[in-house]
C-alpha positions in Angstrom: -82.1 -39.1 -5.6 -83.2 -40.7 -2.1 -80.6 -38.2 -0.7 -82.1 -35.3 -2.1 -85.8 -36.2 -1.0 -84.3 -37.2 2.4 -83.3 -33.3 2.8 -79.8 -34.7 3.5 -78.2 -31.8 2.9 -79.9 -29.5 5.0 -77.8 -30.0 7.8 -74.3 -30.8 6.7 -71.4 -28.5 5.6 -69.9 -31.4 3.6 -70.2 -35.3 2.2 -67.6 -38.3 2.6 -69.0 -40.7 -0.2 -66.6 -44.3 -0.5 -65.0 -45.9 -3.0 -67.3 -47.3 -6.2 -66.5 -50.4 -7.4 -66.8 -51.7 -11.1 -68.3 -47.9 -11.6 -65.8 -47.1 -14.5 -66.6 -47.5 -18.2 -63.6 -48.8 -20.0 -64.9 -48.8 -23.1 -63.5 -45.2 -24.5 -66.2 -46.0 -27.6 -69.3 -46.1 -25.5 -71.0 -41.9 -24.9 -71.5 -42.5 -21.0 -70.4 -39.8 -18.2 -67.7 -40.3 -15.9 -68.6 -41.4 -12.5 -66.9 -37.7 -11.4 -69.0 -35.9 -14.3 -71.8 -38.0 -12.2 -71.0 -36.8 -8.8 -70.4 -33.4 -10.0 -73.9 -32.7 -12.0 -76.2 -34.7 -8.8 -74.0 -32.5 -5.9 -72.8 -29.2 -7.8 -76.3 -27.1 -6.3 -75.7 -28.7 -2.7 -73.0 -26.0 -2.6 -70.7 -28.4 -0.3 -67.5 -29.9 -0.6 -67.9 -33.7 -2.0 -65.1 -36.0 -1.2 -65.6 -39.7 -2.7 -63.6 -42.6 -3.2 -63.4 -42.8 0.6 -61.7 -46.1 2.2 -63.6 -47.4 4.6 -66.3 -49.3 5.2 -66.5 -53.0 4.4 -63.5 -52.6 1.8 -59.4 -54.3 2.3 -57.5 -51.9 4.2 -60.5 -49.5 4.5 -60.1 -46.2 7.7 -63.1 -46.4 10.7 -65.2 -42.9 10.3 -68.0 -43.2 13.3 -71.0 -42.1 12.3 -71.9 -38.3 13.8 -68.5 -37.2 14.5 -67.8 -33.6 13.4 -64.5 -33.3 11.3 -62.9 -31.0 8.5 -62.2 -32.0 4.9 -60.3 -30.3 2.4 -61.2 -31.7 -1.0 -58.4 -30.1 -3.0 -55.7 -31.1 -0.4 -57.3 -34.5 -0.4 -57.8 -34.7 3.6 -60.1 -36.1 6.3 -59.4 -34.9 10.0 -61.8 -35.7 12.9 -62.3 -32.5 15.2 -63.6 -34.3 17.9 -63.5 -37.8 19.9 -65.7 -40.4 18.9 -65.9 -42.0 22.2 -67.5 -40.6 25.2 
């Protein structure tokens, strides 16, 4: 919910999220959403592509993503592509 006060999504056109770990009920018994049902209901009225599970970060053979580079994502397609340089 901190995003949402934090206005974060006033100025974006989409969100990388990363990869969750030991986010995934394996008990089929227990009545619990999915972490995708999850993601879905908290960013479905932000009205912007989501893309989690993301590698990168402090994860093994995780991709570099600096922080205020513009780039295109295609959630369907399953693609991240930087549109700009990230060094000056």
């Amino acid at each position: 919910n901190s995003l949402r006060l934090a206005k974060i999504t006033t100025g974006i056109n989409g969100l990388l999220l990363g990869r969750f770990k030991n986010c995934y009920e394996m008990d089929e018994n227990k009545k619990t959403l999915s972490l995708n049902e999850v993601i879905n209901d908290y960013w479905s009225e932000a009205k912007i592509p989501v893309f989690y599970n993301v590698i990168h970060g402090h994860v093994k053979d995780s991709i570099t993503i600096p922080f205020g580079v513009n780039c295109k994502i295609n959630t369907s397609r399953g693609f991240i592509e930087l549109t700009e340089s990230a060094v000056v």
